[in-house]
C-alpha positions in Angstrom: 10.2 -22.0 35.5 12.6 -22.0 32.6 9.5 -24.1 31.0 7.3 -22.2 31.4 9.4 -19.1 29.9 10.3 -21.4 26.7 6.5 -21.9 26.3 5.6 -18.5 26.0 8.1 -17.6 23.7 7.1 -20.3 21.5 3.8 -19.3 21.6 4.8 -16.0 21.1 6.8 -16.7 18.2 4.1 -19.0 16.8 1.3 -16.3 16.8 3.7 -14.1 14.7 4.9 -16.7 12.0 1.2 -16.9 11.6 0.2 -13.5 11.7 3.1 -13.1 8.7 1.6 -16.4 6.7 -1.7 -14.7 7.0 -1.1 -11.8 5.7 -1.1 -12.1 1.8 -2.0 -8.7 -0.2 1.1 -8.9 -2.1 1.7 -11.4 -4.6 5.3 -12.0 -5.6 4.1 -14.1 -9.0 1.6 -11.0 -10.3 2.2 -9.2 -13.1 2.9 -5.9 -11.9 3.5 -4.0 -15.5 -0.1 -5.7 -16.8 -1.9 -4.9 -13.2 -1.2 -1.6 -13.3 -1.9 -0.8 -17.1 -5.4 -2.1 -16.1 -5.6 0.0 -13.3 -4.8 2.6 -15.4 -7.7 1.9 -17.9 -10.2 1.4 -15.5 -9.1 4.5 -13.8 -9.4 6.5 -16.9 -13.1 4.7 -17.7 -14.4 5.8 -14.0 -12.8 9.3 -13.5 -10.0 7.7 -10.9 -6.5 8.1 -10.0 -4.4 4.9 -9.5 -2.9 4.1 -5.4 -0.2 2.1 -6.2 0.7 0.3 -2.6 4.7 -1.4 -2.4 5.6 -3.5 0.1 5.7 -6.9 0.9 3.8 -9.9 3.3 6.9 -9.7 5.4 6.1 -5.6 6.1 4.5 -5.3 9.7 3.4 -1.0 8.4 2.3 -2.6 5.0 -0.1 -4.9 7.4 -1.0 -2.0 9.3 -1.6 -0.1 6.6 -3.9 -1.9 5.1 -5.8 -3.0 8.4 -6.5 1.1 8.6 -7.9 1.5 4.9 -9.6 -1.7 4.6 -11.2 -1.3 8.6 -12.0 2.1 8.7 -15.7 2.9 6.4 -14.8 6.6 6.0 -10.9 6.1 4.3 -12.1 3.0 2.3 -14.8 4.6 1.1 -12.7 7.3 -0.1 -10.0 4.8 -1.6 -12.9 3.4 -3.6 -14.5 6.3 -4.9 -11.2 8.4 -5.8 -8.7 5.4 -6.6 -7.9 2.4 -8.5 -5.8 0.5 -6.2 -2.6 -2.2 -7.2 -0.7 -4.0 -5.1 2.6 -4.1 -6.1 5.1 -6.8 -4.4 9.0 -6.1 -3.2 10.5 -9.0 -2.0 13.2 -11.5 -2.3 10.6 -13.6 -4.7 9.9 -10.3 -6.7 12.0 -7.3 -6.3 9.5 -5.8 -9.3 12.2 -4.0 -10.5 11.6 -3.3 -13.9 8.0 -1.6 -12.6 10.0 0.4 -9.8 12.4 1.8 -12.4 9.6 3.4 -14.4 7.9 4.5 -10.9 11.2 6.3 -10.4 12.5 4.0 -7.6 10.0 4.6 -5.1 11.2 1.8 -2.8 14.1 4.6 -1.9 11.9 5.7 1.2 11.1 2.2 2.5 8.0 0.6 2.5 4.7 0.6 2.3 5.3 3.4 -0.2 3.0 5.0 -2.4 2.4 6.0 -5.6 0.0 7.9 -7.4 -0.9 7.8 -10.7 -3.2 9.9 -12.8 -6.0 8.9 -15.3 -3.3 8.7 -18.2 -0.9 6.4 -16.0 1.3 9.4 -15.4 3.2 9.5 -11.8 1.9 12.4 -10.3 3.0 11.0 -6.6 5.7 9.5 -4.5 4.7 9.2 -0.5 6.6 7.7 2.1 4.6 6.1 4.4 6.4 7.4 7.0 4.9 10.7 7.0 1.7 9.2 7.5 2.3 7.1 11.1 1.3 8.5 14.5 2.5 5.9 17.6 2.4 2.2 16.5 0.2 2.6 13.3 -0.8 5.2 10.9 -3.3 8.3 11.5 -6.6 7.9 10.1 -6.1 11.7 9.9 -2.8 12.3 7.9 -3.9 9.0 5.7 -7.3 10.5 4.9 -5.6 14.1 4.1 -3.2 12.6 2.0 -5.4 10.9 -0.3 -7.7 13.8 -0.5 -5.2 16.0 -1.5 -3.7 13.1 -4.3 -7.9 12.4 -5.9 -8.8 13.9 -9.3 -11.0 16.2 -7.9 -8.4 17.9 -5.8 -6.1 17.6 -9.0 -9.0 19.3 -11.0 -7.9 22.8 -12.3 -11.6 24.2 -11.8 -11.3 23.4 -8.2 
């Protein structure tokens, strides 16, 4: 009996040190400060704001997060016709903290936090992600409302 209990906690265990090696959308060695300037000239060249993401590979939301806009057609999309997205790593590799200082310390409402920039690289939005979850994951709902509200053509005066 007690066996068979060890056995499926290693297995348990096992399955979620993989699940955490698998995941790898942050990289601790990028260059945050260059990856974002190019975001921000790419976003300026195709009529874009810039979704900055924070977290880290160790962030179970951060997973989920990304498992919503990268699974779901309609939000992704969106993300790809409104934003330039970056990445930006927070862990004990790479706190970034040079980049977080100038994004006015986002990392203050946990993680995954967002931020948005506009065409000209100008912070126009801090979200905590928390806002943004509904029972164990995020709504496609809130998650699709905020970034429709954050895209230049919501932004536009004319509008």
């Amino acid at each position: 009996m007690k066996s068979g209990i060890l056995t499926v906690i290693l297995i348990l265990f096992s399955s979620s040190a993989y699940c955490q090696q698998a995941f790898s959308l942050y990289r601790p060695d990028a260059d945050a400060k260059k990856e974002i300037s190019e975001a921000v000239q790419r976003a300026k060249s195709e009529n874009k704001n810039v979704f900055i993401g924070i977290g880290g590979n160790w962030c179970g939301w951060c997973k989920l997060f990304n498992d919503l806009v990268t699974g779901d057609e309609e939000i992704k999309d969106y993300m790809n016709n409104n934003f330039v997205t970056v990445h930006v790593n927070y862990s004990k590799e790479n706190k970034n903290e040079e980049v977080l200082s100038q994004l006015e310390y986002p990392q203050r409402f946990g993680f995954p936090v967002f931020v948005i920039l506009d065409a000209d690289g100008k912070r126009i939005h801090t979200q905590n992600s928390g806002y943004l979850e509904e029972g164990n994951g995020h709504s496609k709902k809130k998650v699709l409302e905020f970034l429709q509200n954050w895209s230049p053509e919501a932004l536009n005066p004319n509008n």
